[in-house]
N, C-alpha and C positions, 0 to 999 in steps of 0.2 A: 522587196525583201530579199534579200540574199543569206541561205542557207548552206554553212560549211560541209564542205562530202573531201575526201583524201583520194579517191580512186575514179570515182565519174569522169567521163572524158580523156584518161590515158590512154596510150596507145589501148588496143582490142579491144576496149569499151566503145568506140564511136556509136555502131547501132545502138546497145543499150543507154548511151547516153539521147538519142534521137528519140527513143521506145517511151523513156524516163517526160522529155517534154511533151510527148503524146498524150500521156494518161494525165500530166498537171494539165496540161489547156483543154481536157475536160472537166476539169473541176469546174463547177460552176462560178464564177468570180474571175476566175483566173483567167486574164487578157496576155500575159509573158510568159514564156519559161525558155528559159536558154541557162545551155551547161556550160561553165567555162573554169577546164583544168588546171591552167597557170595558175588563176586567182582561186585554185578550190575551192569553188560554190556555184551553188544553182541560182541564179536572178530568179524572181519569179513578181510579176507586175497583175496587181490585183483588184480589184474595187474592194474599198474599205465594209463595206457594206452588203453582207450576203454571203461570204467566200467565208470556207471552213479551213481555217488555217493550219487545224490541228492535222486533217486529211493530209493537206500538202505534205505539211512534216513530215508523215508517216510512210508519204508514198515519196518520197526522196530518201528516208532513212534505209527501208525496204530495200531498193534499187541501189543505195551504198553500198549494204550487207552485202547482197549479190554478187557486185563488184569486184569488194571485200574477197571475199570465197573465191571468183576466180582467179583473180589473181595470186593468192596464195598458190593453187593449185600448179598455175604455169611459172611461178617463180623458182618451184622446189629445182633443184640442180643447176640453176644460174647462178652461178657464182663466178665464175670464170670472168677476167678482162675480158675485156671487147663484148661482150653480154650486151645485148635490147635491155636497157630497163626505162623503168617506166621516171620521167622526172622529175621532180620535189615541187609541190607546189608553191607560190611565193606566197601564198595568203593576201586577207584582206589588205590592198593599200591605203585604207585610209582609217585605219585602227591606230587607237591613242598609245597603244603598246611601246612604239618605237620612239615617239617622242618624250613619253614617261621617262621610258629608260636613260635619254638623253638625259632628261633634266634631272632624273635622279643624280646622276653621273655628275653633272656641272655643280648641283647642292653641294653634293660630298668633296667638292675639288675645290670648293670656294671654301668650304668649312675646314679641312686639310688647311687650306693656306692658313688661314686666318689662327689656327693652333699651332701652326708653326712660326709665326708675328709674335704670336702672345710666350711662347714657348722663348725664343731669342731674346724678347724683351726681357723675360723674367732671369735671363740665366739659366736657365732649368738645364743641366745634363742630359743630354738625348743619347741616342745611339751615337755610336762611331761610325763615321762617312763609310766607314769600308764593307758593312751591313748592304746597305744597297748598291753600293759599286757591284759587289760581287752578284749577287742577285739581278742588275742590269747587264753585266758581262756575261754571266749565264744563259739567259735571255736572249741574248745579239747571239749566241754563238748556233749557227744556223742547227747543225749534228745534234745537240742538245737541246733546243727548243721545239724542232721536230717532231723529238724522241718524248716530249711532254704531248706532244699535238695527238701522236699517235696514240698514246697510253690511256688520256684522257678524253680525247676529241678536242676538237679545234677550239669551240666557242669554251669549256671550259677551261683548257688550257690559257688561253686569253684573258679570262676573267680572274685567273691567278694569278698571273703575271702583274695585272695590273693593278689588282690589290695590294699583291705583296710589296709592290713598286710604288702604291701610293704610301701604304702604312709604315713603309722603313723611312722611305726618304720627309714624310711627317714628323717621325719621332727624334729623327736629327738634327729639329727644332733650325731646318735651312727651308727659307722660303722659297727658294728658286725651282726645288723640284716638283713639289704641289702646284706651282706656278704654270710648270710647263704642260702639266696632265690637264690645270683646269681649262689652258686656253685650247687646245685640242678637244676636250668633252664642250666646249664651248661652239668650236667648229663641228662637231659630231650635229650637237642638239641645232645649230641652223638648218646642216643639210636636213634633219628630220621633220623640221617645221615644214620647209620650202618642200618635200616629196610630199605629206599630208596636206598641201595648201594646192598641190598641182594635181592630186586625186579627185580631192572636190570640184575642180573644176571635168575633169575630165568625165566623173558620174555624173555631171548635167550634161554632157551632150552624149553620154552611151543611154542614159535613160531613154533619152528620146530618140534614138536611134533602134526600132527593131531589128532583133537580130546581131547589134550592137557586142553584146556581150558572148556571144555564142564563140568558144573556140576550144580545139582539141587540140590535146598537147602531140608534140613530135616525140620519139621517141628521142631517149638520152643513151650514152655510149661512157663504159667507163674506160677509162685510159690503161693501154695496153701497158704503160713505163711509166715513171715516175715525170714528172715536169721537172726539165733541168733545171741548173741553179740559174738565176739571175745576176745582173751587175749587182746589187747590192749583198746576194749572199755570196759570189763570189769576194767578195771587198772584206764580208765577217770573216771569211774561212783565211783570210790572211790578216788580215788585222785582228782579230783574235788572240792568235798564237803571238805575233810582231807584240800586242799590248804587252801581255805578260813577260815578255822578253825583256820589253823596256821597263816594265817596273822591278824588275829582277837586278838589271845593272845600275838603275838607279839608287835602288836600295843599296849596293855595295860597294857604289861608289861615292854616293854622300852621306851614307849612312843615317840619313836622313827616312820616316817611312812616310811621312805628309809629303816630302815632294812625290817618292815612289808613286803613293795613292792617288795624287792630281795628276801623275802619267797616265798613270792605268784608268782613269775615270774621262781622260779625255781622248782617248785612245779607243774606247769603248764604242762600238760603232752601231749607235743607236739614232743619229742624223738619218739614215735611208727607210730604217721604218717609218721613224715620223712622217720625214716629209713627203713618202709615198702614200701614209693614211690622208694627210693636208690637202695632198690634191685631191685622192678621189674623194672627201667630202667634196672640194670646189667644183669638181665638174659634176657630182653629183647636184647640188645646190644651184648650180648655174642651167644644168640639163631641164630642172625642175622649172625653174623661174621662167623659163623660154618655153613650157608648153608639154617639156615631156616628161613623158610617165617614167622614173624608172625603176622597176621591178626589185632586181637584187641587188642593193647596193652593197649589203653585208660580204663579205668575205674573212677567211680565216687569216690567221697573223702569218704574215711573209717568212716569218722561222718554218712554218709548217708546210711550206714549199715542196722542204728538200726531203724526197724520202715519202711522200703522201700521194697515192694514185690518183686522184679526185679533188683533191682541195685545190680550188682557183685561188689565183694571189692579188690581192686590190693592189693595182684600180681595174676591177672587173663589173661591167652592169652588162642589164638589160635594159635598153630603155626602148621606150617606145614611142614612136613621134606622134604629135599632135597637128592636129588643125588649125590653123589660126585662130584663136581666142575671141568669141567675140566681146568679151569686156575691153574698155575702152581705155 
């Protein structure tokens, strides 16, 4: 049984975390207990039969609380870069949560397309192309999507974006953009099968491994400066500006605003986010298939790079190696 805690096992908890599996393997029933921070939760390995589980609960919530409280207490005036804090935990790795979301995501990108088919077949007036142009040149432009990262946080920021980017470029009754979202949530939802397929394997051999699960987080360090820009937000912060240029003389030279708007939409430099999410799904997916665990695949969208003390840019994990597998 594995019971979620937030605070057990971070940094200055170790003895309370040691105290904590003391009093469970008195519990009568209770043959495990080991604390382990990363994955925030207590393991606790029981006989079905005799052990008072509601106890266990109680005396793991207790020892949270405690926790809870002190840590509050040593946090107050940390604020400051370069500050000891305590890690984030990654949670359960073999919770249905991530791969829901996945296949949520690939539903609504298969069903996007398919009303963008039916939309084109019928005639149906949609939006004008320039609706999501602007909206994905917004997006690419690192200073600006940042400046959402920061206002909103990273994962809502992201989930905006991609909304707004799936429901413009649907209503433009053009298949090719729902196309490209779904086969990406498509690559998302594999790497999340293949990480929940490599946990189960790996909770058979920590089961039976005492002491298996037992681990205290290190501490974490926030970043004195911002993470520089990368090749790819270097590439937006000029091809940005360069796109609209080009669709500025376009426009005044063909007087034309369709050719203008196929400049400016391909000019739009949205090729480095994709194909830097493409991979870390693949090495994520591949990392998994091969044995290992890994941790945090998630990371915030590469606009929120520039200007964000903390936010890692994918392709960022933690993985952890495994043992040879013994299935065949």
């Amino acid at each position: 049984m594995q019971i979620e805690v937030g605070h057990m096992g971070l940094p200055g908890t170790t003895q309370a975390a040691r105290d904590l599996e003391t009093r469970l393997l008195d519990v009568p029933g209770v043959v495990r207990a080991e604390v382990n921070a990363t994955l925030g939760c207590v393991y606790a390995g029981f006989e079905p039969a005799g052990t008072d589980l509601e106890h266990v609960v109680r005396l793991v919530e207790e020892a949270e609380a405690a926790a809870e409280e002190a840590a509050r207490w040593e946090g107050r005036g940390e604020a400051d870069a370069g500050v000891e804090r305590a890690p984030r935990a990654v949670g359960f790795p073999g919770g249905p949560e991530a791969q829901l979301g996945a296949a949520v995501q690939l539903g609504v990108g298969l069903a996007a397309v398919g009303v963008a088919v039916v939309g084109r077949a019928a005639r149906i007036a949609g939006l004008p192309p320039v609706v999501p142009a602007l909206i994905q040149l917004t997006e690419a432009t690192p200073r600006l999507g940042g400046a959402a990262a920061r206002r909103l946080g990273a994962a809502a920021a992201e989930t905006g974006w991609a909304t707004a980017n799936l429901l413009t470029t649907t209503l433009t009754f053009r298949p090719l953009g729902p196309l490209v979202t779904t086969f990406l949530a498509g690559i998302r939802y594999a790497e999340a099968k293949a990480r929940r397929e490599a946990w189960q394997d790996w909770a058979l051999r920590l089961g039976e491994r005492e002491g298996a699960y037992r681990h205290d987080a290190a501490p974490a360090f926030e970043r004195p400066v911002p993470l520089p820009p990368g090749p790819a937000e270097r590439y937006a912060d000029a091809a940005v500006p360069a796109t609209l240029a080009g669709y500025g003389f376009i426009a005044a030279v063909t007087r034309s605003h369709d050719r203008a708007l196929a400049t400016m939409i391909a000019g739009t430099p949205r090729s480095p986010r994709l194909g830097r999410e493409s991979l870390a799904c693949a090495v994520g997916q591949a990392a998994s298939a091969r044995g290992g665990l890994v941790l945090r695949p998630a990371a915030p969208a590469p606009a929120a790079c520039s200007g964000t003390p903390t936010s890692p840019v994918r392709p960022t994990w933690h993985i952890c190696c495994s043992p040879p597998s013994r299935r065949p």
